[in-house]
PyMOL Python script that loads the backbone (N, CA, C, O; Angstrom):
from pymol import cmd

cmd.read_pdbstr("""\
ATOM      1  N   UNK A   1     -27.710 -69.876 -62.348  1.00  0.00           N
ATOM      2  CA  UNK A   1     -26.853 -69.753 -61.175  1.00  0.00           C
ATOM      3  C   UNK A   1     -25.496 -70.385 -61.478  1.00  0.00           C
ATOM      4  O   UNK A   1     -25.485 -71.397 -62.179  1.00  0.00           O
ATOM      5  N   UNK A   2     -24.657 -70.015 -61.138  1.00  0.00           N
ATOM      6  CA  UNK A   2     -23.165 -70.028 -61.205  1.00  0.00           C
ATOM      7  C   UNK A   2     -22.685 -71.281 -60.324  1.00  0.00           C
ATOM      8  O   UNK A   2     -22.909 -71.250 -59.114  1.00  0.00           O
ATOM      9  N   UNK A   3     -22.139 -72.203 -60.801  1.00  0.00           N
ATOM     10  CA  UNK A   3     -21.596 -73.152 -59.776  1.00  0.00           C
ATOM     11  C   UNK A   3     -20.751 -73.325 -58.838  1.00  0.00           C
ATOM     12  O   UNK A   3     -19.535 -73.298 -59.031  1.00  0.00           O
ATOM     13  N   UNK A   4     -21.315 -73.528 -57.678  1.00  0.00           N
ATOM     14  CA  UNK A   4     -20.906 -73.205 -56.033  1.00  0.00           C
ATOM     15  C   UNK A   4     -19.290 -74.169 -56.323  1.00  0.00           C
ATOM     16  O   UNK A   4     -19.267 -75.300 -56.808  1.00  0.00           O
ATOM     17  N   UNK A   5     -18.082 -73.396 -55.897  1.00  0.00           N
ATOM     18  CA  UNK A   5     -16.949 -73.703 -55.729  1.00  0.00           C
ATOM     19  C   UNK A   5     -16.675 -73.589 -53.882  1.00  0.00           C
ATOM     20  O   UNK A   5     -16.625 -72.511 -53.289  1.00  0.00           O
ATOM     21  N   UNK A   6     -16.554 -74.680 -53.347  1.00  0.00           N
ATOM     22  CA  UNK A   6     -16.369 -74.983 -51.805  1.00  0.00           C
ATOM     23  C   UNK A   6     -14.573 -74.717 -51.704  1.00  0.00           C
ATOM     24  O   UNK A   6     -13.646 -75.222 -52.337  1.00  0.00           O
ATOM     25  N   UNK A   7     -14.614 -73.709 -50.623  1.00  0.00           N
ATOM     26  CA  UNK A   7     -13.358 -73.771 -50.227  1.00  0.00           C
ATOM     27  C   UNK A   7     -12.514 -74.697 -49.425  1.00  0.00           C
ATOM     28  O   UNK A   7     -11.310 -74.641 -49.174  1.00  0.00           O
ATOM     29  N   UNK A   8     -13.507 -75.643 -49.047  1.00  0.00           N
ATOM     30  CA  UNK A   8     -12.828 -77.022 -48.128  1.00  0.00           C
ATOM     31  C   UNK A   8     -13.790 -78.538 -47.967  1.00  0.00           C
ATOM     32  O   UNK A   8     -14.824 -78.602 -47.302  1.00  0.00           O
ATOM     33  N   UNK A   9     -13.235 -79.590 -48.664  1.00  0.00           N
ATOM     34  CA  UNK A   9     -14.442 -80.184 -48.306  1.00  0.00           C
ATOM     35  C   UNK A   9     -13.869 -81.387 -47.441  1.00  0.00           C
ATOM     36  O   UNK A   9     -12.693 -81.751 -47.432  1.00  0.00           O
ATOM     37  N   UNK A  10     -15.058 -82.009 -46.620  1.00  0.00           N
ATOM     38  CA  UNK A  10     -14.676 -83.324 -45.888  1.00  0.00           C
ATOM     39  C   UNK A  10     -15.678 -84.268 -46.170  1.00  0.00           C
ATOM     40  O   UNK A  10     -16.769 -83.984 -46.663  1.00  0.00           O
ATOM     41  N   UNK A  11     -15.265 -85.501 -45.823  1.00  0.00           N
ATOM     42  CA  UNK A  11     -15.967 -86.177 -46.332  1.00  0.00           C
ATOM     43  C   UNK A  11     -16.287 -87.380 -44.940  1.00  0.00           C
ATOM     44  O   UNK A  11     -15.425 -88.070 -44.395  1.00  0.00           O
ATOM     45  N   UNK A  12     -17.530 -87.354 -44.666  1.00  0.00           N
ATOM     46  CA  UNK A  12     -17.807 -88.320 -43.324  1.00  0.00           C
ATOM     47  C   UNK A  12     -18.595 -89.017 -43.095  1.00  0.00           C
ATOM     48  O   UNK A  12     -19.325 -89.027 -42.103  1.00  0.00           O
ATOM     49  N   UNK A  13     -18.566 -90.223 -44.622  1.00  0.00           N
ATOM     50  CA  UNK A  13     -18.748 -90.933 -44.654  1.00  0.00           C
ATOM     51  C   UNK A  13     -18.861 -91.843 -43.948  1.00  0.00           C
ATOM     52  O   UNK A  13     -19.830 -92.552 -43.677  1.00  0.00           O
ATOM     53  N   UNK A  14     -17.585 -91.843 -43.547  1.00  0.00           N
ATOM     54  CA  UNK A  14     -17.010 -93.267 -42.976  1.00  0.00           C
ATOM     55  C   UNK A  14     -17.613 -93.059 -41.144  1.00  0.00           C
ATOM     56  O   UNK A  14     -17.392 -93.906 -40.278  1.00  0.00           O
ATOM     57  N   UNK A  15     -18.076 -92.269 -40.999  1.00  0.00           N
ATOM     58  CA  UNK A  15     -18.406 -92.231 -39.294  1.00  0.00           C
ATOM     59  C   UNK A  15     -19.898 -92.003 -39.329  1.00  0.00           C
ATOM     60  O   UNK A  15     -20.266 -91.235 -40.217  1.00  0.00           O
ATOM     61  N   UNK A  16     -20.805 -92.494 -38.572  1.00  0.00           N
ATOM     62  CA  UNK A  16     -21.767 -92.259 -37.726  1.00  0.00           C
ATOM     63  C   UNK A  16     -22.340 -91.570 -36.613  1.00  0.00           C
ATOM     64  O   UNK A  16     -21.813 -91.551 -35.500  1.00  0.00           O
ATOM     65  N   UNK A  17     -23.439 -90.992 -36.910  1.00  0.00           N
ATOM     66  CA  UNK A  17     -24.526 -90.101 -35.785  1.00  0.00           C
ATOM     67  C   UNK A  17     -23.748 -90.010 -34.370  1.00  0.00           C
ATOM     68  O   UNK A  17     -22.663 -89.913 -34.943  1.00  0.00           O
ATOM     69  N   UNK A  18     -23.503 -89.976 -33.438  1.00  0.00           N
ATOM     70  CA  UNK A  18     -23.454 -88.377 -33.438  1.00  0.00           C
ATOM     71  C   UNK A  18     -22.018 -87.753 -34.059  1.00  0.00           C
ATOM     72  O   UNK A  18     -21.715 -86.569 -33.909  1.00  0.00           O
ATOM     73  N   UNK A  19     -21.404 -88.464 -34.586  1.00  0.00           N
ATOM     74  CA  UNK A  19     -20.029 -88.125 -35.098  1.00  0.00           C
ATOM     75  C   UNK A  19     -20.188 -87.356 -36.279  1.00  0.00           C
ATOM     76  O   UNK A  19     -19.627 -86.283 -36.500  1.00  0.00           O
ATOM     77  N   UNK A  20     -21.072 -88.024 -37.119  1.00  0.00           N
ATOM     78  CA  UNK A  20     -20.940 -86.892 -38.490  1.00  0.00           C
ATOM     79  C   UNK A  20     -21.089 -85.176 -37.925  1.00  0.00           C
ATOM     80  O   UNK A  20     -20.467 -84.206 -38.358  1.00  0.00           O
ATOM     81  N   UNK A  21     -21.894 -85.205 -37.073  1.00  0.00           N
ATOM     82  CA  UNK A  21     -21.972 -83.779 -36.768  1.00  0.00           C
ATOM     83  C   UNK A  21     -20.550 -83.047 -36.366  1.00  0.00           C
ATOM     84  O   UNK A  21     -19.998 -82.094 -36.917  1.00  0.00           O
ATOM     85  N   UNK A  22     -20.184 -83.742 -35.328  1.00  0.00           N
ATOM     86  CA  UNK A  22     -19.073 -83.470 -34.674  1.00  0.00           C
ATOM     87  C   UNK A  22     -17.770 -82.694 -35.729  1.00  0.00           C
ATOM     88  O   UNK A  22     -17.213 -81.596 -35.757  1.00  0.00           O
ATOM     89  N   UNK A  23     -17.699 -83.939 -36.496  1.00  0.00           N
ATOM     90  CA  UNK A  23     -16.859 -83.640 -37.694  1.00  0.00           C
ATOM     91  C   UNK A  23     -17.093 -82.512 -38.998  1.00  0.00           C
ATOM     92  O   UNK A  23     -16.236 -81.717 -39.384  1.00  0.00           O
ATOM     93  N   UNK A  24     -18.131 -82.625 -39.420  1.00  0.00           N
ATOM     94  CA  UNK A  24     -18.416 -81.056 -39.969  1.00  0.00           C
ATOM     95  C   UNK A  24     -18.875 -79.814 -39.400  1.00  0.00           C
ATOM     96  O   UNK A  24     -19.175 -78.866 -40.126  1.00  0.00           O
ATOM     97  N   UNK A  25     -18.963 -79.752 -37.870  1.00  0.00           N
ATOM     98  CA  UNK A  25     -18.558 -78.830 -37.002  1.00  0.00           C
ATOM     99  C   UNK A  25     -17.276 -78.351 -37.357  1.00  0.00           C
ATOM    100  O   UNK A  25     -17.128 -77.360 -38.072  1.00  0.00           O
ATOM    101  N   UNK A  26     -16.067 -79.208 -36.749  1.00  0.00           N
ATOM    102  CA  UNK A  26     -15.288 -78.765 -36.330  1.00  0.00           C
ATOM    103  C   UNK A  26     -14.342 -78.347 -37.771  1.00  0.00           C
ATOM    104  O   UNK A  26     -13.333 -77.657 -37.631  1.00  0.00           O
ATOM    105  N   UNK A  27     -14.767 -78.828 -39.129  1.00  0.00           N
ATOM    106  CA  UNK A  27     -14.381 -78.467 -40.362  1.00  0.00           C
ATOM    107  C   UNK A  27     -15.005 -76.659 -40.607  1.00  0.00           C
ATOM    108  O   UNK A  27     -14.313 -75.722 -41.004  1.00  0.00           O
ATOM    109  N   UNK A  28     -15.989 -76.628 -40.353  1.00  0.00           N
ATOM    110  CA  UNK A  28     -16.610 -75.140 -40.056  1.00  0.00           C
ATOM    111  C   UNK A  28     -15.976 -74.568 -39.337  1.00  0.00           C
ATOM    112  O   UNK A  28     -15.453 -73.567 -39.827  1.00  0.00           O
ATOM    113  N   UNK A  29     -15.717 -74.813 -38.061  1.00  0.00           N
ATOM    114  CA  UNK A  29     -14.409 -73.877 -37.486  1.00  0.00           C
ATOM    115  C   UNK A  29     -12.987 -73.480 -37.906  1.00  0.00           C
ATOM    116  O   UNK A  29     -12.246 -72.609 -37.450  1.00  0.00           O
ATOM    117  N   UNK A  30     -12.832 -74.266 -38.792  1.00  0.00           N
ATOM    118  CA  UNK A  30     -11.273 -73.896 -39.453  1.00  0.00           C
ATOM    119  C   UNK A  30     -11.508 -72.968 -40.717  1.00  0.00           C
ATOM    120  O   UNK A  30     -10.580 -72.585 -41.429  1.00  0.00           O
ATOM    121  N   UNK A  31     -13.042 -72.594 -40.960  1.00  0.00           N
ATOM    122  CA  UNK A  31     -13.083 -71.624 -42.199  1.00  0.00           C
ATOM    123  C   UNK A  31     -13.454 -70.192 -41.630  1.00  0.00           C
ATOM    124  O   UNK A  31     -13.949 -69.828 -40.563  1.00  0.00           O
ATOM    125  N   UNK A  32     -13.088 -69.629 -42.585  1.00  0.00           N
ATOM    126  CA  UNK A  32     -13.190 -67.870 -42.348  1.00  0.00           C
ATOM    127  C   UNK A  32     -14.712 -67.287 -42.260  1.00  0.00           C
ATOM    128  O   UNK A  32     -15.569 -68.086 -42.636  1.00  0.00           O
ATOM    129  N   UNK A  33     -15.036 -66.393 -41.949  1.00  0.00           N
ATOM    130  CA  UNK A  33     -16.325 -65.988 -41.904  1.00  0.00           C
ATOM    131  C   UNK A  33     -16.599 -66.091 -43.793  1.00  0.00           C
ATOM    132  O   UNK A  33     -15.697 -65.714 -44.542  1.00  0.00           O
ATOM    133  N   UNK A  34     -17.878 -66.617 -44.333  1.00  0.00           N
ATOM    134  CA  UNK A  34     -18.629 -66.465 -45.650  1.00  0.00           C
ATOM    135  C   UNK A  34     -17.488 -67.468 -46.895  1.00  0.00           C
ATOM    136  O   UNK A  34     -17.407 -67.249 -48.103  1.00  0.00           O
ATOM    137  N   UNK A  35     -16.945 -68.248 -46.324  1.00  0.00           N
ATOM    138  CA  UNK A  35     -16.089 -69.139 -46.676  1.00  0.00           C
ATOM    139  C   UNK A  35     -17.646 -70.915 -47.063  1.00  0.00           C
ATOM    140  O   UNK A  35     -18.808 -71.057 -46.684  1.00  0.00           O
ATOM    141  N   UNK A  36     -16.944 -71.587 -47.721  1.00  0.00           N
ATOM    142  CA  UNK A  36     -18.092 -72.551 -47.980  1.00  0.00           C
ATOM    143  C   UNK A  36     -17.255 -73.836 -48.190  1.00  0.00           C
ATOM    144  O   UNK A  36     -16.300 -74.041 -48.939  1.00  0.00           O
ATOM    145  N   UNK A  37     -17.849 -74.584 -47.370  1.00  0.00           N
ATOM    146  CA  UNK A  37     -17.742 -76.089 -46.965  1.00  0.00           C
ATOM    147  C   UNK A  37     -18.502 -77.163 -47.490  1.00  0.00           C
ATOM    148  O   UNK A  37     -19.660 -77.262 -47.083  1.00  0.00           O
ATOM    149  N   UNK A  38     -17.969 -78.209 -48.536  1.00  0.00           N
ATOM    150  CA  UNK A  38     -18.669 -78.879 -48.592  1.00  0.00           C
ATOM    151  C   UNK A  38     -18.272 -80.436 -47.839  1.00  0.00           C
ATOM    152  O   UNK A  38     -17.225 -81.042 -47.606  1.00  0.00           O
ATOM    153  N   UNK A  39     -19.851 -80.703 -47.599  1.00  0.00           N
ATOM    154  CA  UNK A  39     -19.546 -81.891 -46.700  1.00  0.00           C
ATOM    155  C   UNK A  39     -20.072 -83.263 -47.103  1.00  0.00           C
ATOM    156  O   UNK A  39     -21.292 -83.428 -47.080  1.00  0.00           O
ATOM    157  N   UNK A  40     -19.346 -84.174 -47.437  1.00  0.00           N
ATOM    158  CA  UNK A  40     -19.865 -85.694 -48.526  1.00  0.00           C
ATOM    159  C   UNK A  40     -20.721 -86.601 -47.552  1.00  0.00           C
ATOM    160  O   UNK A  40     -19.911 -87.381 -47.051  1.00  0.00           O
ATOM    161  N   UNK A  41     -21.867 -86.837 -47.099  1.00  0.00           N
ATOM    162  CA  UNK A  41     -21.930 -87.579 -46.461  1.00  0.00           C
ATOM    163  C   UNK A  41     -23.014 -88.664 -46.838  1.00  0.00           C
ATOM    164  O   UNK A  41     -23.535 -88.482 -47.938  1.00  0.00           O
ATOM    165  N   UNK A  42     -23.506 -89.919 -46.017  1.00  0.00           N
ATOM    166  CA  UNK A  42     -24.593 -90.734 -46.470  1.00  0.00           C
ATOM    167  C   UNK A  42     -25.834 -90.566 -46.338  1.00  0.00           C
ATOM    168  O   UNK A  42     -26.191 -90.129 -45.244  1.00  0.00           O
ATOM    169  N   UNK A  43     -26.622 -90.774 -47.108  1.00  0.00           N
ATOM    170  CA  UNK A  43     -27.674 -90.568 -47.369  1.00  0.00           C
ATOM    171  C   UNK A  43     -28.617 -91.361 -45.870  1.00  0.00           C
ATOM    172  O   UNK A  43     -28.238 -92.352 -45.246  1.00  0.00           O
ATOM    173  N   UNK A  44     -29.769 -90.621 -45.636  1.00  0.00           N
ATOM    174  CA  UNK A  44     -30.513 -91.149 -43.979  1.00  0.00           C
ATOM    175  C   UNK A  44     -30.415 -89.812 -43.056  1.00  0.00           C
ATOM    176  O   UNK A  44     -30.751 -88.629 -43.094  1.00  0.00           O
ATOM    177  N   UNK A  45     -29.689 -90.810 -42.131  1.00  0.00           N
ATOM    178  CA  UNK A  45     -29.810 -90.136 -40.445  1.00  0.00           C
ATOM    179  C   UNK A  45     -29.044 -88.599 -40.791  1.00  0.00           C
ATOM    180  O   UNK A  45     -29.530 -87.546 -40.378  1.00  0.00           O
ATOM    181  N   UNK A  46     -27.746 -88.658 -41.632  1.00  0.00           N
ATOM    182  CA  UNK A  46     -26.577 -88.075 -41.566  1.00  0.00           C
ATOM    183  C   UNK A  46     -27.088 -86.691 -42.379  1.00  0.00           C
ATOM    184  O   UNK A  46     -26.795 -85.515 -42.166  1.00  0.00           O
ATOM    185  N   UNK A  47     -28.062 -87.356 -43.503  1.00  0.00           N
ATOM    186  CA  UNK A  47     -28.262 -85.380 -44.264  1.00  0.00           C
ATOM    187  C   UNK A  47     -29.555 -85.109 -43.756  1.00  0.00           C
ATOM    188  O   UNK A  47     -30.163 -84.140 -44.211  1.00  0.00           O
ATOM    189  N   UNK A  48     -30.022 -85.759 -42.957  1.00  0.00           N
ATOM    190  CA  UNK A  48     -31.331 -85.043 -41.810  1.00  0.00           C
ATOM    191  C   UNK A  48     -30.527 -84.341 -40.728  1.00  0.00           C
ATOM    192  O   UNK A  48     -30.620 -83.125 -40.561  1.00  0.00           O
ATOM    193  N   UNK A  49     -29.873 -84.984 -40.121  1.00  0.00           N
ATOM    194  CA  UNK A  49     -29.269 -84.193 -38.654  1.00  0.00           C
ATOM    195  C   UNK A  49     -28.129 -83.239 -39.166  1.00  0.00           C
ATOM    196  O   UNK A  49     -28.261 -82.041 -38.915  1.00  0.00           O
ATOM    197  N   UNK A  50     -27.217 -83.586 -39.738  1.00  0.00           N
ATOM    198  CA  UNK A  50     -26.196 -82.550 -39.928  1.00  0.00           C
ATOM    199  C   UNK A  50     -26.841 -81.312 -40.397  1.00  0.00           C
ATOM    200  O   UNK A  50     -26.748 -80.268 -39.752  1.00  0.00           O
ATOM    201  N   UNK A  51     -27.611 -81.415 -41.703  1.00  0.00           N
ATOM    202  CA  UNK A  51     -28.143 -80.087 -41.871  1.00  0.00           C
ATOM    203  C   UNK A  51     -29.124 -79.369 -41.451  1.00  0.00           C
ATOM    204  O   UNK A  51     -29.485 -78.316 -41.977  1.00  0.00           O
ATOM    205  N   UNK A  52     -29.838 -80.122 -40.043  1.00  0.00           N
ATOM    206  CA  UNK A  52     -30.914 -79.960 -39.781  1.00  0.00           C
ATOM    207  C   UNK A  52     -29.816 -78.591 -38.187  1.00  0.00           C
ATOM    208  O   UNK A  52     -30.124 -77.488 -37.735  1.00  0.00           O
ATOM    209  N   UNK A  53     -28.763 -79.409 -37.947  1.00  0.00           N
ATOM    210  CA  UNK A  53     -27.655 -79.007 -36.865  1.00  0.00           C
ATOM    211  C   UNK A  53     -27.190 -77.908 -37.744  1.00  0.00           C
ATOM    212  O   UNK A  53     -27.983 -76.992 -37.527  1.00  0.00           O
ATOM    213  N   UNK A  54     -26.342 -77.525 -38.601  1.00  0.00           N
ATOM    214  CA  UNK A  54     -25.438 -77.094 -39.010  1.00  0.00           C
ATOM    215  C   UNK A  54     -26.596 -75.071 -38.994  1.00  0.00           C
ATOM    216  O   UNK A  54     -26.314 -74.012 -38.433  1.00  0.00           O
ATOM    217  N   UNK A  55     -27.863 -75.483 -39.933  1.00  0.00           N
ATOM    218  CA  UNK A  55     -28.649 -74.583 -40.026  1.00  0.00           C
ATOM    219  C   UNK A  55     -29.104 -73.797 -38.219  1.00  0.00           C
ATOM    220  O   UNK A  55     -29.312 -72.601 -38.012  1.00  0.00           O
ATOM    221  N   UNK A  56     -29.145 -74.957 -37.149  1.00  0.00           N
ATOM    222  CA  UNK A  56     -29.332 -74.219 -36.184  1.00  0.00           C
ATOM    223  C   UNK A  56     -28.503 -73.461 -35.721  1.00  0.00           C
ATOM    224  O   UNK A  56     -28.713 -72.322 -35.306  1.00  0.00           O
ATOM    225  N   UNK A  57     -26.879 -74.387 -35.775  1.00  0.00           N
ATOM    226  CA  UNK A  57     -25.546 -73.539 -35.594  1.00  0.00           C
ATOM    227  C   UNK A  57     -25.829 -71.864 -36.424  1.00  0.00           C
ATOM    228  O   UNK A  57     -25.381 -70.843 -35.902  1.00  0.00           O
ATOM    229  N   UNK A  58     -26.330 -71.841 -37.259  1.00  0.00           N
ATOM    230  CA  UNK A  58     -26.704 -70.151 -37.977  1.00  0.00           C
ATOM    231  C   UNK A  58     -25.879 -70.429 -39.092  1.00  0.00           C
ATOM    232  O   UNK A  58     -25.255 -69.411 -39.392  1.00  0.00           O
ATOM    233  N   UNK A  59     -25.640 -71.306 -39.769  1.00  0.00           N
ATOM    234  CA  UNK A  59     -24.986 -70.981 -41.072  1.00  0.00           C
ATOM    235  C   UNK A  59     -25.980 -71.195 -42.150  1.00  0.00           C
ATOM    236  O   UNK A  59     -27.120 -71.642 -42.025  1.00  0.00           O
ATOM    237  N   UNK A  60     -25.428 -70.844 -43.130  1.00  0.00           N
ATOM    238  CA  UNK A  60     -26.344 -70.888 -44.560  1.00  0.00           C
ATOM    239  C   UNK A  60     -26.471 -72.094 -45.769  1.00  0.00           C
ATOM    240  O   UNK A  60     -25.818 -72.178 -46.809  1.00  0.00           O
ATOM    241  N   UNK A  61     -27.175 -72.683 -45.434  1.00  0.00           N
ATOM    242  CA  UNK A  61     -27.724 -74.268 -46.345  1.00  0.00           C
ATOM    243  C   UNK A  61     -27.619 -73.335 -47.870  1.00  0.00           C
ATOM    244  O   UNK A  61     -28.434 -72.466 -48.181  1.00  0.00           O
ATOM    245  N   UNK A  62     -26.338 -73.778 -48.764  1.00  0.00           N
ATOM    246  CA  UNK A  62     -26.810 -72.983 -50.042  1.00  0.00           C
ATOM    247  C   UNK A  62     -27.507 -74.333 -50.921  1.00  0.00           C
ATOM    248  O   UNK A  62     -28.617 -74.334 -51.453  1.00  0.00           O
ATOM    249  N   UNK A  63     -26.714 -75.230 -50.904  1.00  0.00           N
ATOM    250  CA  UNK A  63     -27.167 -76.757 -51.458  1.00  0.00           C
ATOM    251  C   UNK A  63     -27.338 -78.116 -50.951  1.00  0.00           C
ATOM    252  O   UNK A  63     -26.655 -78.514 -50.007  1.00  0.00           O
ATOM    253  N   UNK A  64     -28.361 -78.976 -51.623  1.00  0.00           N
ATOM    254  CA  UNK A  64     -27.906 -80.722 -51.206  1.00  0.00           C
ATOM    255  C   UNK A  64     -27.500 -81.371 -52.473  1.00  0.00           C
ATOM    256  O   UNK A  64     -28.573 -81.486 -53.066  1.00  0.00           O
ATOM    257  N   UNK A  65     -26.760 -81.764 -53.080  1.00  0.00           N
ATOM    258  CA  UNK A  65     -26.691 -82.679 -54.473  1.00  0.00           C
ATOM    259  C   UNK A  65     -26.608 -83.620 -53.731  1.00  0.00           C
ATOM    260  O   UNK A  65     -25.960 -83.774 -52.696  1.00  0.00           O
ATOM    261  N   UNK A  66     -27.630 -84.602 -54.554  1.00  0.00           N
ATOM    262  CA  UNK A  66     -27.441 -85.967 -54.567  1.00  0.00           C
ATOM    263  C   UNK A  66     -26.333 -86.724 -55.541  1.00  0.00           C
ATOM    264  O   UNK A  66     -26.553 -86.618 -56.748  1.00  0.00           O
ATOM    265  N   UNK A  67     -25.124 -87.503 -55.123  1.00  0.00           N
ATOM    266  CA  UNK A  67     -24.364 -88.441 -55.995  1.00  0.00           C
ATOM    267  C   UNK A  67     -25.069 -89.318 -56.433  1.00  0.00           C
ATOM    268  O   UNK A  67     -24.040 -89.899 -56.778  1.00  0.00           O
ATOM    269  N   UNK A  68     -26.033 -90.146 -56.836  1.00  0.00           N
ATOM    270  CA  UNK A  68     -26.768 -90.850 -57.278  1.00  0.00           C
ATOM    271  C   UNK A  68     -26.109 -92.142 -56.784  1.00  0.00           C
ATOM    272  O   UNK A  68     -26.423 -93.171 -57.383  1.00  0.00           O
ATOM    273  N   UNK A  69     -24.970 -92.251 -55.462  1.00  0.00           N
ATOM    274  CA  UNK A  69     -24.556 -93.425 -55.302  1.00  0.00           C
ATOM    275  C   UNK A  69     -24.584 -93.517 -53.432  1.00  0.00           C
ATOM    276  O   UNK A  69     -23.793 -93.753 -52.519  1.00  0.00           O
ATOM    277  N   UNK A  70     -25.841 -93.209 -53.593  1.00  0.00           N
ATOM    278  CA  UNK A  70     -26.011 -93.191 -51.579  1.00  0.00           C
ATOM    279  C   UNK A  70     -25.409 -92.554 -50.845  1.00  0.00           C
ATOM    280  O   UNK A  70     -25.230 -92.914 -49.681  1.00  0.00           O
ATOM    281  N   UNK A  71     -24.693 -90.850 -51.596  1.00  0.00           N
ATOM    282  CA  UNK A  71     -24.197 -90.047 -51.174  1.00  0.00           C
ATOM    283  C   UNK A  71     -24.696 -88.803 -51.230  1.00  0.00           C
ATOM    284  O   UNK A  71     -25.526 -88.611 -52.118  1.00  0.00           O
ATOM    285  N   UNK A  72     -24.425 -87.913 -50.534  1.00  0.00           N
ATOM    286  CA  UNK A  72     -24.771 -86.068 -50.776  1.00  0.00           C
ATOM    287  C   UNK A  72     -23.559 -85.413 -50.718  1.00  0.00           C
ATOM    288  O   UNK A  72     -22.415 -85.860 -50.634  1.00  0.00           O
ATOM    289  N   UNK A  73     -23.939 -84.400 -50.771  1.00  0.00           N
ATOM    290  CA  UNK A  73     -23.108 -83.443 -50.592  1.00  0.00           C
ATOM    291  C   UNK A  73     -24.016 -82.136 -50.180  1.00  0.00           C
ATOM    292  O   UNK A  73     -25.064 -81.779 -50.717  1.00  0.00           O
ATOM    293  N   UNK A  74     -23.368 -81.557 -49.148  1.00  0.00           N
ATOM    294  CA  UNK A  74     -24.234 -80.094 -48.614  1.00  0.00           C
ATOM    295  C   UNK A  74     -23.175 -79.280 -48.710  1.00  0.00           C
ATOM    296  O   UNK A  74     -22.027 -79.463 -48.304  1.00  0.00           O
ATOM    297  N   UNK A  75     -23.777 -78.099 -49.444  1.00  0.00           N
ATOM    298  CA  UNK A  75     -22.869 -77.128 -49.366  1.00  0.00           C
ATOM    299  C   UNK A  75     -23.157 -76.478 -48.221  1.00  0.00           C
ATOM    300  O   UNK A  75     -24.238 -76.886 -47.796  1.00  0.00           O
ATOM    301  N   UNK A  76     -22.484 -75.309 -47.239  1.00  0.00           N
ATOM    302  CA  UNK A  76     -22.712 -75.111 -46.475  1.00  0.00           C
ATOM    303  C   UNK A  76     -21.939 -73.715 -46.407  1.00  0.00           C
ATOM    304  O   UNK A  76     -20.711 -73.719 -46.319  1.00  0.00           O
ATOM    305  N   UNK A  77     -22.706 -72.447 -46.451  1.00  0.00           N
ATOM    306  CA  UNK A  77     -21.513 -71.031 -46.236  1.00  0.00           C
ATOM    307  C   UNK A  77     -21.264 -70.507 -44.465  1.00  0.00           C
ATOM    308  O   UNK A  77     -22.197 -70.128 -43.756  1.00  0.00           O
ATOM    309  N   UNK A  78     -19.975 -70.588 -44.057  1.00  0.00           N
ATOM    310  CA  UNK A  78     -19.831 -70.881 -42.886  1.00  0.00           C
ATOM    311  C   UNK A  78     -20.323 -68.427 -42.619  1.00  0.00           C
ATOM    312  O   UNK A  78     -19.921 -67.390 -43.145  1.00  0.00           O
ATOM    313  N   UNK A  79     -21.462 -68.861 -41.381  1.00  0.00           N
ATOM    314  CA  UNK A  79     -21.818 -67.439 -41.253  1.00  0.00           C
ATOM    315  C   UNK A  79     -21.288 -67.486 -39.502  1.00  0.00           C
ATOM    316  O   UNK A  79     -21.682 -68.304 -38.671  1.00  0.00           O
ATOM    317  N   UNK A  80     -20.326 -66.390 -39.276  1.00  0.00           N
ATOM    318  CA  UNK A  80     -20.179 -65.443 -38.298  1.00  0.00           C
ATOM    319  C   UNK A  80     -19.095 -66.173 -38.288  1.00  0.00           C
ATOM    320  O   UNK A  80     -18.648 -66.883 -39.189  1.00  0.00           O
ATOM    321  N   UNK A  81     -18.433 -65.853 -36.586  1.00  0.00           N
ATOM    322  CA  UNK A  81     -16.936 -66.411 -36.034  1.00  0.00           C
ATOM    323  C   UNK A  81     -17.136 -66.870 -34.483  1.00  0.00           C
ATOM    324  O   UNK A  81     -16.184 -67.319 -33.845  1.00  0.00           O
TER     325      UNK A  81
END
""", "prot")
cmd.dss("prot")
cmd.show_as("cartoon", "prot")
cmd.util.cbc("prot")
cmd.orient("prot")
């Protein structure tokens, strides 16, 4: 497989439950339909709910990498408008 190139990424770290969501929401709204977002966040509450949210929102979970430093990253392909 070919390595996923994200057309926008954020990183939301620095904020907490219910905010991480909030914030890679509203980063998904500024992309085009089949456009891909990646989103840096901490390891726990934040890559259970966001992607557990993001997948109900209807978009497409393509990846999780782990940074090996208490971080992820989810790729995320933003589906519909």
């Amino acid at each position: 497989m070919s390595e996923i190139r994200p057309n926008y990424i954020v990183d939301i770290t620095d904020v907490v439950c219910p905010t991480t969501f909030v914030k890679a929401k509203v980063a998904l709204e500024e992309l085009e339909e089949g456009e891909i977002l990646s989103i840096k966040m901490n390891d726990g509450e934040p890559v259970q709910n966001v992607s557990r949210s993001i997948k109900e929102e209807g978009h497409e979970i393509l990846k999780l990498i782990d940074n090996n430093d208490g971080t992820y990253n989810l790729l995320v392909r933003k589906v519909g408008d």
